[in-house]
Every structure is written in C-alpha cells, then in structure tokens.
N, CA, C and O of each residue as an XYZ file, in Angstrom:
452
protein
N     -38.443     22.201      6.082
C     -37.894     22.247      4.733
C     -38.432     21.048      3.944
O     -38.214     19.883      4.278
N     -39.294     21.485      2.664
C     -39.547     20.133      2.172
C     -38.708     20.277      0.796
O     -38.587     21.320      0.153
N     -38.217     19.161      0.513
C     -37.438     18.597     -0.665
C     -37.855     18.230     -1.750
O     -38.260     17.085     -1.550
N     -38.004     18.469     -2.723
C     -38.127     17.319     -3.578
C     -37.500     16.442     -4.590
O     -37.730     17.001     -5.662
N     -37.014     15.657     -4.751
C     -36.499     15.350     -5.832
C     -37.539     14.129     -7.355
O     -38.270     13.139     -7.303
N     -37.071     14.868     -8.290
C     -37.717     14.418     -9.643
C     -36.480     12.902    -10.057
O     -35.407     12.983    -10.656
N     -37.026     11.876     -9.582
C     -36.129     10.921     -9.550
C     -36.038      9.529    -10.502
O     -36.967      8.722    -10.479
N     -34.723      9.293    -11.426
C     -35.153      7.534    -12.154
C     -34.184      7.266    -11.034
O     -33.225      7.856    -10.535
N     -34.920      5.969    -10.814
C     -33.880      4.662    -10.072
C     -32.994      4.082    -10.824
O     -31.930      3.640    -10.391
N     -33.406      4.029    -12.162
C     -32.167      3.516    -13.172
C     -31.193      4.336    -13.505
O     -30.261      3.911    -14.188
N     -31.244      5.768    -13.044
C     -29.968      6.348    -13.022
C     -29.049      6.421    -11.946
O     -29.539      6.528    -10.822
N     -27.437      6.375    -12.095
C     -27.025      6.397    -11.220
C     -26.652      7.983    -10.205
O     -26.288      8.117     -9.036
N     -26.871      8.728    -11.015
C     -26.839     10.135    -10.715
C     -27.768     10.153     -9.619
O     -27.439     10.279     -8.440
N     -28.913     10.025    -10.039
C     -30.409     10.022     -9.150
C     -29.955      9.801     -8.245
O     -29.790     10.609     -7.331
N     -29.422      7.918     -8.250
C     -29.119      7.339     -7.231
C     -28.586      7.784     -5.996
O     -28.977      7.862     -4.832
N     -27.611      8.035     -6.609
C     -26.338      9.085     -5.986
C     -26.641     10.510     -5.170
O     -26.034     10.863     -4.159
N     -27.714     11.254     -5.828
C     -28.155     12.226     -5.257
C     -29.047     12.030     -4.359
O     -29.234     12.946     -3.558
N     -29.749     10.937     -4.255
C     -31.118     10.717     -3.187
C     -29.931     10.368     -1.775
O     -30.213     10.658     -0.612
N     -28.676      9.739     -2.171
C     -28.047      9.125     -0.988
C     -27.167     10.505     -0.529
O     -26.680     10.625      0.595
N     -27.095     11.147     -1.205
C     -26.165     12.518     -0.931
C     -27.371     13.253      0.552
O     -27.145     13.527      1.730
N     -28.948     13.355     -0.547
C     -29.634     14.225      0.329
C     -29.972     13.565      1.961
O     -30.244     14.089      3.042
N     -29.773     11.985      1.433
C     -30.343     11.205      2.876
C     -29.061     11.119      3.611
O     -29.373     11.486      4.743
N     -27.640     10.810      3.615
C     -26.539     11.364      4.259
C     -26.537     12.827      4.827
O     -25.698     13.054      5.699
N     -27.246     13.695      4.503
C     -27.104     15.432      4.888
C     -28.780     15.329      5.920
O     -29.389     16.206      6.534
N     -28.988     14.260      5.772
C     -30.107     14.642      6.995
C     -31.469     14.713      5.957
O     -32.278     14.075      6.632
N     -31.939     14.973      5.150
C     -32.809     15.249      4.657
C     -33.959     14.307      3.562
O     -33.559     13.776      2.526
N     -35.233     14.250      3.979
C     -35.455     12.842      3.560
C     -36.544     13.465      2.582
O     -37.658     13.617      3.083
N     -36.348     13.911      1.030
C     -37.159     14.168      0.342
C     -38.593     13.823     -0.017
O     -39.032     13.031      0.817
N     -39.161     14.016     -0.612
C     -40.382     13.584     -1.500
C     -39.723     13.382     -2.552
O     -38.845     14.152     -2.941
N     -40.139     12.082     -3.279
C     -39.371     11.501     -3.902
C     -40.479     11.519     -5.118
O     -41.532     10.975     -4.786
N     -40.449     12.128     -6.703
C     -41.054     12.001     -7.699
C     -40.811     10.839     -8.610
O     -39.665     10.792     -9.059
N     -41.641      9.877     -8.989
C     -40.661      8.887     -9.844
C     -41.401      9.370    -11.049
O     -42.512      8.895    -11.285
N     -40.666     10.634    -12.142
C     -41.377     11.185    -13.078
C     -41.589     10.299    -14.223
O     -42.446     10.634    -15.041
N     -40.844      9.075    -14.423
C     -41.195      8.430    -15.578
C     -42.591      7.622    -15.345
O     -43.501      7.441    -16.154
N     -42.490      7.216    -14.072
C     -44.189      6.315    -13.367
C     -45.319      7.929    -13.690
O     -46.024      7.968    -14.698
N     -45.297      8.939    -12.819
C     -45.548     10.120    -12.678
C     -45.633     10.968    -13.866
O     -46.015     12.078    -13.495
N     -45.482     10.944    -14.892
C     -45.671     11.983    -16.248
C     -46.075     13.292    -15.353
O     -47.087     13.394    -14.659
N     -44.950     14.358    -15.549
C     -45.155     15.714    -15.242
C     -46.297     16.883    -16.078
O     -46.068     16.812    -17.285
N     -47.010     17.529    -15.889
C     -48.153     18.270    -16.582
C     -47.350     19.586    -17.039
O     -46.490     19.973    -16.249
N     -47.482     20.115    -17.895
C     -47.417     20.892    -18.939
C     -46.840     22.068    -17.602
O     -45.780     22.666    -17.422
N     -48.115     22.001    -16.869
C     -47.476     23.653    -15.871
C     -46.272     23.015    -14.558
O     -45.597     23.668    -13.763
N     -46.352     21.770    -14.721
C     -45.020     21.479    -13.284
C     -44.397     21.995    -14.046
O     -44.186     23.175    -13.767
N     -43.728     21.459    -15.446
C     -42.776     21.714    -16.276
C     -42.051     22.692    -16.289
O     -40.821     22.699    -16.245
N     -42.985     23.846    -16.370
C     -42.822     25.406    -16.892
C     -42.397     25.488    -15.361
O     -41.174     25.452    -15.219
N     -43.151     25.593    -14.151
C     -42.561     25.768    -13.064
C     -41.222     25.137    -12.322
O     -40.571     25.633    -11.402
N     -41.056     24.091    -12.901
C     -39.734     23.588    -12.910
C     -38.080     24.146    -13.502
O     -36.911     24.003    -13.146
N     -38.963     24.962    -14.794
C     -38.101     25.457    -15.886
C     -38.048     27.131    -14.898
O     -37.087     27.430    -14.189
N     -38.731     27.622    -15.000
C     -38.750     28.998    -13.971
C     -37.436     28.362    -12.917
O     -36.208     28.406    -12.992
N     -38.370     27.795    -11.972
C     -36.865     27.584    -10.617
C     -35.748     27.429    -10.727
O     -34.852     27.933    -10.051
N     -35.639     26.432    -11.932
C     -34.049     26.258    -12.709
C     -33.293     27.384    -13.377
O     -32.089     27.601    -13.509
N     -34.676     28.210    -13.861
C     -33.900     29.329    -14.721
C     -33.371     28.703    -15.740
O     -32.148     28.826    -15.804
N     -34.003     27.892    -16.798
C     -33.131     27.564    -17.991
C     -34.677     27.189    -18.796
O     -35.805     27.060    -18.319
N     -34.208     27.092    -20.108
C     -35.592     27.023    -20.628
C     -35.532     25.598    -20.985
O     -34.495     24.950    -20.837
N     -37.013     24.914    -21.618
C     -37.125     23.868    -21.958
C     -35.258     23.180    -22.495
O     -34.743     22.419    -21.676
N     -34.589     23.446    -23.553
C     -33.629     22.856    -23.987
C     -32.590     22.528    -22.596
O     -31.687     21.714    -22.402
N     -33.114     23.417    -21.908
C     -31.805     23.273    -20.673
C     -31.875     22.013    -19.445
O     -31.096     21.690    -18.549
N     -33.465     21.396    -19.978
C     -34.069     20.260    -19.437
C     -33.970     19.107    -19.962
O     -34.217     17.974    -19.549
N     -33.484     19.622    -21.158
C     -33.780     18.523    -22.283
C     -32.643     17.264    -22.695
O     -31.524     17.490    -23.154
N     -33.193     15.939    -22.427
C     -31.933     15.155    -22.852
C     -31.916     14.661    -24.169
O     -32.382     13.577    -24.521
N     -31.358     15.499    -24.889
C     -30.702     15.372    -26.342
C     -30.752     13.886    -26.951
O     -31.446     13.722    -27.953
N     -30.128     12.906    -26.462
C     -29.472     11.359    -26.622
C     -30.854     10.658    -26.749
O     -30.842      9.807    -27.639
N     -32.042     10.783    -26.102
C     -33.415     10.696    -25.460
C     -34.258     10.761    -26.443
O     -35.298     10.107    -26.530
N     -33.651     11.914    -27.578
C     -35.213     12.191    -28.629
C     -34.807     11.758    -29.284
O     -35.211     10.635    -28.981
N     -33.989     11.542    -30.455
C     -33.529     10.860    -31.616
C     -34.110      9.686    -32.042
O     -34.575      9.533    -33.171
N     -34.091      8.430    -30.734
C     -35.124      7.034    -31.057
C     -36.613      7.110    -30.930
O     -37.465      6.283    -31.255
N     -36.739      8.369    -30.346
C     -37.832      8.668    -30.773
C     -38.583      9.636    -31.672
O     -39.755     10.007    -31.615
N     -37.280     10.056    -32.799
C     -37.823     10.592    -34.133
C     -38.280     12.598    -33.826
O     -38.908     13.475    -34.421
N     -37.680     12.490    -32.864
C     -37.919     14.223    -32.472
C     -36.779     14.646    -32.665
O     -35.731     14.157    -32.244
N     -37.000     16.092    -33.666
C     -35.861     16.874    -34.324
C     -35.782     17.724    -33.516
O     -36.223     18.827    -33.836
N     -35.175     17.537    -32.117
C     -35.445     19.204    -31.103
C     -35.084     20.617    -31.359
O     -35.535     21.606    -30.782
N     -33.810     20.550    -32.733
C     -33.699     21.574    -32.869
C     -34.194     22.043    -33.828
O     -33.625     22.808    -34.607
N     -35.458     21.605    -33.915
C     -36.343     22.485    -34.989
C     -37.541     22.558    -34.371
O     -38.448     22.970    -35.095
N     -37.859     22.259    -33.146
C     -38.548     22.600    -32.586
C     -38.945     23.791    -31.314
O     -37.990     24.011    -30.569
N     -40.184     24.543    -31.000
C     -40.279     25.584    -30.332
C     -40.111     24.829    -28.881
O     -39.863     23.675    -28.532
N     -40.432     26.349    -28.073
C     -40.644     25.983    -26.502
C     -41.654     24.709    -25.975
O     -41.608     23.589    -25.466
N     -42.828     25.989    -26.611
C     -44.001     24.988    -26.053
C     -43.723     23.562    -26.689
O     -43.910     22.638    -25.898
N     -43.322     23.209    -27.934
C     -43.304     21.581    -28.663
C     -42.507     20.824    -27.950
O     -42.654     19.607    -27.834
N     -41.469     21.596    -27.342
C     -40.145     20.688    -26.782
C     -41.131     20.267    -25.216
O     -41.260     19.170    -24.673
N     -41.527     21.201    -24.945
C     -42.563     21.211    -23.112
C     -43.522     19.847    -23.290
O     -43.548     18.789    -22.660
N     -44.358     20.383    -24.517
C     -45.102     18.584    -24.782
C     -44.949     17.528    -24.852
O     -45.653     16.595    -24.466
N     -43.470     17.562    -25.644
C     -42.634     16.439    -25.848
C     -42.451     15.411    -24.919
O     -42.695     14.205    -24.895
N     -41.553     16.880    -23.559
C     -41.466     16.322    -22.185
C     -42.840     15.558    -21.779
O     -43.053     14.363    -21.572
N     -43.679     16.673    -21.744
C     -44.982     15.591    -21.192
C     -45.407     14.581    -21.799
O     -45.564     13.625    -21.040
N     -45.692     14.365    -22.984
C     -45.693     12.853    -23.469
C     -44.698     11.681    -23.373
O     -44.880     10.466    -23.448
N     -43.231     12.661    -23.120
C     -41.906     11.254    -23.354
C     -41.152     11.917    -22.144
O     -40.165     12.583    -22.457
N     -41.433     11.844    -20.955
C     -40.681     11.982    -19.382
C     -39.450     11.777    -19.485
O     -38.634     12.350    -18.763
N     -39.072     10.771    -20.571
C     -37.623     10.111    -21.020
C     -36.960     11.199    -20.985
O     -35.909     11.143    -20.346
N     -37.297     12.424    -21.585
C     -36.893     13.433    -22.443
C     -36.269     14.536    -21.133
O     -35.761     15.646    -21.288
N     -36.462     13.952    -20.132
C     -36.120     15.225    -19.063
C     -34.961     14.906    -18.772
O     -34.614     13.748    -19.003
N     -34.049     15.820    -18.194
C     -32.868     15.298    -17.490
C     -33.409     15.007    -15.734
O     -34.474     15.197    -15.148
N     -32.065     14.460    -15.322
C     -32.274     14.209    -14.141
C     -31.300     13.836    -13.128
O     -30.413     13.166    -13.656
N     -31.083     14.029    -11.686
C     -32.717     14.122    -11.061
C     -32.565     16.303    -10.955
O     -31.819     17.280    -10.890
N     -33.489     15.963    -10.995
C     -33.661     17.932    -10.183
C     -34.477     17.919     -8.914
O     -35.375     17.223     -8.438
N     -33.996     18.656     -8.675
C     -34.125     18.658     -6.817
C     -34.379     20.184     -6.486
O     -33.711     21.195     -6.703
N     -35.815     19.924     -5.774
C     -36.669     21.504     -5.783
C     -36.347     21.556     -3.927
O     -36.319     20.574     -3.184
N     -36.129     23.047     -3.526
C     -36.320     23.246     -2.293
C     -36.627     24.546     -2.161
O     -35.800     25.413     -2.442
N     -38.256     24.929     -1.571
C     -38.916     26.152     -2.143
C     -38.922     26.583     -3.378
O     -39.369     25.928     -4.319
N     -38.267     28.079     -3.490
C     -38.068     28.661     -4.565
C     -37.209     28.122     -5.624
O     -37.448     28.055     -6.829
N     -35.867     27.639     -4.784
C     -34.823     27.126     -5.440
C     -34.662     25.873     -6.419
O     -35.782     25.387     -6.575
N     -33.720     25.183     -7.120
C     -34.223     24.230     -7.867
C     -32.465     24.309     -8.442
O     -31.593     25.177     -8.481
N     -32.583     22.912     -8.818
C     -31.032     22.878     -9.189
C     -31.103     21.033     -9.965
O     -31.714     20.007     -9.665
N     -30.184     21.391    -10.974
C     -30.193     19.279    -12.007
C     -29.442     19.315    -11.278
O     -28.925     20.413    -11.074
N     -28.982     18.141    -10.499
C     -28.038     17.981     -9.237
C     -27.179     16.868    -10.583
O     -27.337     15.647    -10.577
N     -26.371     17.541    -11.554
C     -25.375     17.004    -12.494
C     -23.973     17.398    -11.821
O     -23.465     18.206    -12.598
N     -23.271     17.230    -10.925
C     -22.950     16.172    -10.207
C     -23.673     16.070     -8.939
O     -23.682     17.104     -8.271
N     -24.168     15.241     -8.550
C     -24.651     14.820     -7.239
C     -25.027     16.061     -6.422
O     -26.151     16.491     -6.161
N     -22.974     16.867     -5.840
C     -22.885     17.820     -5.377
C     -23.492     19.026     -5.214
O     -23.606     19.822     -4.282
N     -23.934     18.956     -6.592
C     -24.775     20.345     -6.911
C     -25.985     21.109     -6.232
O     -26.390     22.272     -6.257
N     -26.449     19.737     -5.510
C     -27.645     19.782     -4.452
C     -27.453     20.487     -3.336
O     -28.304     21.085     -2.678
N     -25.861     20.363     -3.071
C     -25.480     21.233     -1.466
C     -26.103     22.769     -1.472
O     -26.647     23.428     -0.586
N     -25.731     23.101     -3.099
C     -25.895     24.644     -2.959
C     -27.620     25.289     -2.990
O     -27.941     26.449     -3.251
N     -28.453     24.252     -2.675
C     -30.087     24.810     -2.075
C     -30.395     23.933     -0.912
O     -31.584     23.655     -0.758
N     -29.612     23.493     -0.145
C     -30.165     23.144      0.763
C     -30.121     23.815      2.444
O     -30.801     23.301      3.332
C-alpha cells in the first residue's frame, strides 16, 4: 500500500494527520507541496480522486492577499492559480490508490486506508 500525503509542516492538521497515519502503521510518501509546486495534471488528478472540483480544493482565506477574485474565476484559472500559488490548496490530502480524501479532521484518513 503506498500512501501519500500532500503535506505543510506549518499546519497543524497536516501535522496531526502524518501522526494519525504513522500511529496506524503506515509510513507515507510525504509531498511538501509548497517546496514541490504541483503541475497542472497532478492537480486535475487529485481533483478526480477527491471528486470535487477545483473550488473544493481551494483555500478561500489564501487568495484575497493575493488579489485573486475566485469567484469570478473559471476551472482551469482557479487550477493555475493553484499551480502558481500552492498556498491556494487545502490541506493535507492523502492519496491511497484510487482513493483520496482532505483529511479535514485528521480522522478522515481512516476511511481509505
């Protein structure tokens, strides 16, 4: 089983979820997407596994200081966004195969592993 998680260290969620997956036995691949800038097609494949579209990735609080009106913006603009400003993603999300889940609470991770 390989894991992955899309991870900030400055969050405590992240935090929280990397220690959830390493308590359950399981020692991910660990993405540090803000070092890491994600490409246009992880994105979309990220957004597929999750089943939610770009906005459902999107941290709202994130674009404002940086002058992005998201809700006037399309799919693909919001997808670029992400790839230029990583800021812009939520986090962490945690891929296992097919499956994929924002582990918003921690917990949320149990249900693909």
């Amino acid at each position: 089983m390989t894991v992955t998680i899309y991870h900030n260290p400055k969050c405590s969620t992240s935090r929280n979820t990397l220690k959830l997956l390493n308590e359950k036995g399981v020692k991910p691949k660990i993405v540090a997407y803000l070092e890491t800038p994600l490409s246009t097609d992880e994105i979309k494949g990220l957004l597929k596994k999750l089943k939610v579209d770009a906005r459902g990735l999107l941290r709202k609080k994130e674009a404002a200081p940086l002058g992005l009106d998201t809700d006037a913006m399309t799919e693909a603009q919001l997808i670029a966004a992400m790839v230029k400003h990583p800021i812009l993603i939520q986090r962490p999300v945690v891929v296992n195969g097919a499956k994929a889940v924002l582990a918003r609470p921690p917990e949320t991770v149990l249900s693909i592993l």
